[in-house]
C-alpha positions as CSV (number, residue, x, y, z in Angstrom):
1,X,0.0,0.0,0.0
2,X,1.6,3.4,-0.9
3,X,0.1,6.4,0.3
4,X,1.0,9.9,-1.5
5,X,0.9,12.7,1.3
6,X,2.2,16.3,0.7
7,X,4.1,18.0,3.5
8,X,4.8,21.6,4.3
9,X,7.1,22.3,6.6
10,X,6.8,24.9,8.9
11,X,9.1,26.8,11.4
12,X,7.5,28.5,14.5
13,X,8.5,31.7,15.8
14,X,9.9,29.2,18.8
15,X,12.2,28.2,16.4
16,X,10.6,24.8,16.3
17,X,10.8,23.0,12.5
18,X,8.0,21.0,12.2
19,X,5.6,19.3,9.1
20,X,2.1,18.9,8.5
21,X,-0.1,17.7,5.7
22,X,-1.3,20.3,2.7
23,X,-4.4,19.2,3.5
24,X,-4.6,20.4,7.2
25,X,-2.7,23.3,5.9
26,X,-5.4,24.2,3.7
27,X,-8.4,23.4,6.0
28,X,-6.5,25.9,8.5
29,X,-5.9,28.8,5.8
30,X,-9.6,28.2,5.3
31,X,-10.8,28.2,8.7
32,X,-8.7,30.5,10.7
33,X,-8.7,28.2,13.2
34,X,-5.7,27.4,16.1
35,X,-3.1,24.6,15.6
36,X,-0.4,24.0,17.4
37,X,3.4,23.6,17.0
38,X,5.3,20.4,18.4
39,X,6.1,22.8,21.6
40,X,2.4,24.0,22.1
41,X,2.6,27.4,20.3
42,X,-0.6,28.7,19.2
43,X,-0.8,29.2,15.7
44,X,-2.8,30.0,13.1
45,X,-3.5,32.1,9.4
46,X,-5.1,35.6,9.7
47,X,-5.1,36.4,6.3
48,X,-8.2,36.0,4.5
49,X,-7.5,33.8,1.0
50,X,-7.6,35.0,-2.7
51,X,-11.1,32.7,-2.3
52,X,-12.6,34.4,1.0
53,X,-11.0,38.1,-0.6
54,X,-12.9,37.3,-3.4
55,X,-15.7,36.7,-2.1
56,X,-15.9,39.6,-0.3
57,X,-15.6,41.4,-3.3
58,X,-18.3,40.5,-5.2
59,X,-20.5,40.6,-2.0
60,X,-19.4,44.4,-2.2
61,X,-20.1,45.0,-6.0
62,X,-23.1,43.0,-5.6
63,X,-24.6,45.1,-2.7
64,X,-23.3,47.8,-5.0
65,X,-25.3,47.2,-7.9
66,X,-28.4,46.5,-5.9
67,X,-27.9,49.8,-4.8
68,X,-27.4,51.4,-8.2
69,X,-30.9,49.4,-9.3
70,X,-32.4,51.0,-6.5
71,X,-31.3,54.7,-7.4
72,X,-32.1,54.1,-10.9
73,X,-35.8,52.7,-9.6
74,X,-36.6,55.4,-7.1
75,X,-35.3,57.9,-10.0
76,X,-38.3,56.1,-12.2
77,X,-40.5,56.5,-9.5
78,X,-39.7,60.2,-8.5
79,X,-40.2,60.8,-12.5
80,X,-43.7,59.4,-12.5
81,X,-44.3,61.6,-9.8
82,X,-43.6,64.2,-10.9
83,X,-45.2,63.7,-14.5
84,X,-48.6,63.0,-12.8
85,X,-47.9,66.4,-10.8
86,X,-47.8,68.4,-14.2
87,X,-50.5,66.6,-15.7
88,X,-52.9,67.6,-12.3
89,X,-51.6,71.0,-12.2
90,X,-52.1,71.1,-16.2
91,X,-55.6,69.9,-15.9
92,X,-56.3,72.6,-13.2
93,X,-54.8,75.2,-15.3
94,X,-56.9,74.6,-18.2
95,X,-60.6,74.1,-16.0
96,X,-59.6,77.2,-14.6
97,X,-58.7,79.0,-18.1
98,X,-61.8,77.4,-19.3
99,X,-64.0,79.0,-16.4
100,X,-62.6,82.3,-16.5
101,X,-61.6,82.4,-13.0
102,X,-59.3,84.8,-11.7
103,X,-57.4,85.2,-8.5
104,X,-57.0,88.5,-6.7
């Protein structure tokens, strides 16, 4: 039986040299979580990965364009607003053009 098993060696900052698999390597990197070194110094990996970074960018320019539809649909809205406010003050103007009303 011949297993194949990466190694990455490591060296703590207790000056310890010490291996573990890719594979826990990676689940850590993913994870964030604590491991420790042969002399029981915590350690771990704080920096987010190109995965989790982006990620979090297209979270951001998703939320961003949501945004953006948003704008662009309240705009629509504020429009049509508006439009029916011309077409009422319109209408008044004309019944009272058409009446001969004046104001003093």
């Amino acid at each position: 039986m011949k297993l194949d098993v990466e190694f990455v060696v490591h060296t703590c900052s207790c000056g310890a040299t010490y291996a573990v698999t890719g594979g826990f390597e990676g689940e850590r990197r993913k994870d964030h979580k604590t491991f420790y070194c042969p002399n029981g110094c915590k350690r771990h990996f704080p920096n987010e990965s190109r995965e989790e970074r982006l990620a979090r960018e297209v979270a951001h320019l998703e939320g961003c364009k949501n945004r953006c539809y948003a704008r662009e649909n309240m705009k629509d809205r504020r429009i049509r607003a508006l439009k029916g406010v011309v077409t009422k003050k319109k209408r008044e103007l004309a019944q009272v053009k058409g009446n001969g009303e004046t104001e003093d």
